[in-house]
Backbone as JSON Lines, residues from 0, in Angstrom:
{"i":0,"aa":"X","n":[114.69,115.82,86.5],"ca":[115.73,115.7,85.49],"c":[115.29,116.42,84.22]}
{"i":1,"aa":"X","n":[116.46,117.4,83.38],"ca":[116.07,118.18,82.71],"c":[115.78,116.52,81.29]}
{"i":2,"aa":"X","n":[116.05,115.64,81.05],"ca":[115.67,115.02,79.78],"c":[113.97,114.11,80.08]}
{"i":3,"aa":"X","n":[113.55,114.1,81.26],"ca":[112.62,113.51,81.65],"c":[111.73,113.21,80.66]}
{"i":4,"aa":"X","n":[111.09,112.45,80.23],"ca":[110.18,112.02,79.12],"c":[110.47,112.76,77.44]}
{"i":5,"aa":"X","n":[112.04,112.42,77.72],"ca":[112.16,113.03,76.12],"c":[113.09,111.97,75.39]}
{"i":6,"aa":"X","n":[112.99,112.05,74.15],"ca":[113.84,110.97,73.33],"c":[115.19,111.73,73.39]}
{"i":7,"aa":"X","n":[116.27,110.28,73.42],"ca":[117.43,109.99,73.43],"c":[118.27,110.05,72.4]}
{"i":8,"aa":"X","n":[118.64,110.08,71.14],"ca":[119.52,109.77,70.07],"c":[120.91,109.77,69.94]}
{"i":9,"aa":"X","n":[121.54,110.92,70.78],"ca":[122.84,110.84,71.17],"c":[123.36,111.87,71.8]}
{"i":10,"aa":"X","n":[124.87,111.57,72.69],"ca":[124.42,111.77,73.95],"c":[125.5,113.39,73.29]}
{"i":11,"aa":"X","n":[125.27,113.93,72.01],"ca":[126.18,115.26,71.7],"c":[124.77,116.48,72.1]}
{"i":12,"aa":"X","n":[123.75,115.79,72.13],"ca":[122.67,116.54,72.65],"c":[122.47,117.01,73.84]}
{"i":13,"aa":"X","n":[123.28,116.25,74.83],"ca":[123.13,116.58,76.43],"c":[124.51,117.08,76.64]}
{"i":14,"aa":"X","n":[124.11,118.07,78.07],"ca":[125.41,118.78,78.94],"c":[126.19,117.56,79.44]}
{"i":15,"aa":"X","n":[127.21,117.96,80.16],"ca":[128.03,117.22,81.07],"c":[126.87,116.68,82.14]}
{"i":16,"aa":"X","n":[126.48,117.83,82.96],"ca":[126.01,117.57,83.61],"c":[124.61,116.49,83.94]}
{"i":17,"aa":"X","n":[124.09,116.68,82.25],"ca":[122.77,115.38,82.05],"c":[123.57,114.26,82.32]}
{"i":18,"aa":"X","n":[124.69,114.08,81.36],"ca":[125.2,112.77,81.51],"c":[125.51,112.42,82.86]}
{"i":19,"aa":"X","n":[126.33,113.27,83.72],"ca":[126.36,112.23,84.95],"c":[125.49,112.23,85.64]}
{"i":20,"aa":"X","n":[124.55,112.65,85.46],"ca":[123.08,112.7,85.88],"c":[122.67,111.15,85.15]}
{"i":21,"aa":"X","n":[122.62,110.8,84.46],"ca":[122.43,109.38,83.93],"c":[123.27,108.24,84.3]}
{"i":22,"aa":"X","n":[124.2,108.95,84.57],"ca":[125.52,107.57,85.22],"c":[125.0,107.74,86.62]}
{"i":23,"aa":"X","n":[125.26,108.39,87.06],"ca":[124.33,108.12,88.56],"c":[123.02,107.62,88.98]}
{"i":24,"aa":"X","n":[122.45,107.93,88.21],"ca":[120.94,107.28,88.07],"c":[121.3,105.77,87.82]}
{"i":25,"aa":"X","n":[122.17,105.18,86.8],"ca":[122.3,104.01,86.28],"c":[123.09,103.06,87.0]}
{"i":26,"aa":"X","n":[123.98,103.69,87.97],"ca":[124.44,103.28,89.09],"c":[124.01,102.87,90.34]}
{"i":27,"aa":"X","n":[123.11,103.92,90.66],"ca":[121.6,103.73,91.68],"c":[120.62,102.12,91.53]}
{"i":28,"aa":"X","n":[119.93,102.15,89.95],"ca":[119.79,101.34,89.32],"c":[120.31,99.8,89.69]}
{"i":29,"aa":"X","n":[122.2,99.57,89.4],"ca":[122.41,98.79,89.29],"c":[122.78,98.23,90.94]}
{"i":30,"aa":"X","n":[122.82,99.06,91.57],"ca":[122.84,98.73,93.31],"c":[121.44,98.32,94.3]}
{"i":31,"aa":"X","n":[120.28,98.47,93.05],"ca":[119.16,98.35,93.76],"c":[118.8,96.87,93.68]}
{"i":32,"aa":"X","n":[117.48,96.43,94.52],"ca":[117.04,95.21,94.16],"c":[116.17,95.4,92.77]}
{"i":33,"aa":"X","n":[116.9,94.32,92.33],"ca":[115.86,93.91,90.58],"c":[114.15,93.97,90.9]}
{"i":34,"aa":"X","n":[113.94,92.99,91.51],"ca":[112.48,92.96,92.0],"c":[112.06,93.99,92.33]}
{"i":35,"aa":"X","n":[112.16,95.17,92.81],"ca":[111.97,96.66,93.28],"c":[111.57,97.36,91.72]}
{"i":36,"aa":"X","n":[112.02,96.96,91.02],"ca":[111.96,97.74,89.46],"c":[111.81,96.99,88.27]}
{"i":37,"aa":"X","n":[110.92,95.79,88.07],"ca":[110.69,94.93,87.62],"c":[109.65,95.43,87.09]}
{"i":38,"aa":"X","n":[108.35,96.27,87.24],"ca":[107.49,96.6,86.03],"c":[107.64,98.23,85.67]}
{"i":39,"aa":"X","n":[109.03,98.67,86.11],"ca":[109.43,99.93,85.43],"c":[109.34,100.82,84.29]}
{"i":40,"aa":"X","n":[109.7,99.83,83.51],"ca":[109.48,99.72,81.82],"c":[107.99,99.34,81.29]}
{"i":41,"aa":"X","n":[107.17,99.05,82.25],"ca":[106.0,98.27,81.67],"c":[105.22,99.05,80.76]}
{"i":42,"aa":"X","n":[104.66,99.04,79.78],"ca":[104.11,99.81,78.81],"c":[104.78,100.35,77.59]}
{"i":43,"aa":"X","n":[106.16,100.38,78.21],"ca":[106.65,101.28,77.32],"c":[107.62,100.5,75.87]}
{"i":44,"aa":"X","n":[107.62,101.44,75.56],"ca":[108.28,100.54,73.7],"c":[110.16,100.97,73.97]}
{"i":45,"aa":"X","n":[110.29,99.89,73.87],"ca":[111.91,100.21,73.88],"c":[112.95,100.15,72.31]}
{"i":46,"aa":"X","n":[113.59,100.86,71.86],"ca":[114.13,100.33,70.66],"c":[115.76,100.46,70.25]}
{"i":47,"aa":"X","n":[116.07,99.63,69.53],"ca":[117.7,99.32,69.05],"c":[118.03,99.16,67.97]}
{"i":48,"aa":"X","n":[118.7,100.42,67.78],"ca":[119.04,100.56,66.24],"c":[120.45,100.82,65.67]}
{"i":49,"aa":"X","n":[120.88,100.33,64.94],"ca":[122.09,99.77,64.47],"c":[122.4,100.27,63.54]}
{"i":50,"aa":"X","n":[123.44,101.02,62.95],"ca":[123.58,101.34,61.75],"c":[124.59,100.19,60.67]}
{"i":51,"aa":"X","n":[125.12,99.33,61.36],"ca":[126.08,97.84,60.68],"c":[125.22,97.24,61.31]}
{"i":52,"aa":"X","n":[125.44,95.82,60.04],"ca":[125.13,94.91,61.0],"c":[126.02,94.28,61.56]}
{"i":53,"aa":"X","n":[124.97,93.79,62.73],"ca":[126.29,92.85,64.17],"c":[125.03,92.22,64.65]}
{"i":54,"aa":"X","n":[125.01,90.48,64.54],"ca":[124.39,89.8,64.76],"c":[124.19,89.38,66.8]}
{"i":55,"aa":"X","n":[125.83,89.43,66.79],"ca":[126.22,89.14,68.33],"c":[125.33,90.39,69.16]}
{"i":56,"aa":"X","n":[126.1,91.99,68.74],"ca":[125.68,92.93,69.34],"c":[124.3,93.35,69.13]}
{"i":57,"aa":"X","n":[123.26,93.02,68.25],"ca":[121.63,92.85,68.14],"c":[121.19,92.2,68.97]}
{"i":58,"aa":"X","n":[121.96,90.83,69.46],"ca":[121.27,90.19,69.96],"c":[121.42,89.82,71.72]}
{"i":59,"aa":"X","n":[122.46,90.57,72.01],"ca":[122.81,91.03,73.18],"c":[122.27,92.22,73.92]}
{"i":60,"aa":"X","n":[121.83,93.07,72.92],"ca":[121.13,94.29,73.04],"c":[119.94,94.14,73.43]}
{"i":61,"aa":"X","n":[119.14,93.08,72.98],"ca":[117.86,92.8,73.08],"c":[118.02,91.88,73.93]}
{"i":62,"aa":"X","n":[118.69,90.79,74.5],"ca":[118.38,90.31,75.69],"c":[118.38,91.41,76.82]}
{"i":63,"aa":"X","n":[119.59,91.94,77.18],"ca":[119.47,93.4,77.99],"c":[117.89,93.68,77.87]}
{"i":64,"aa":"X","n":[117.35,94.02,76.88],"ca":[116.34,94.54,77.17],"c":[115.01,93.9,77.89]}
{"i":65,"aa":"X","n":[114.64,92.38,77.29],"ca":[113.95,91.51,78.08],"c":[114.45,91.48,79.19]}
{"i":66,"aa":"X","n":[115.6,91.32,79.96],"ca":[116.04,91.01,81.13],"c":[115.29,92.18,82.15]}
């Protein structure tokens, strides 16, 4: 994948084609077993950043992410 180990900020940075390259991937993802990809993320720093605040959507964001 052409974004492979690169930062994200928004998605006016990527082709068409990255993006459904990410919806497919994220689709793959959500059809797989959880347990299969459970220390995926391990190491790595994840982050969520907001430009309003939104107490609900902070904190929904970050469960997603523990989960």
């Amino acid at each position: 994948m052409a974004f492979l180990n690169k930062g994200l900020l928004g998605l006016k940075e990527l082709s068409r084609d990255q993006i459904e390259q990410i919806i497919e991937l994220a689709l793959w993802f959500s059809r797989s077993d959880p347990s299969a990809n459970s220390d995926l993320l391990a190491g790595k720093t994840l982050l969520s950043a907001f430009f309003q605040p939104s107490t609900r959507t902070r904190l929904s964001h970050e469960a997603a992410m523990v989960q």
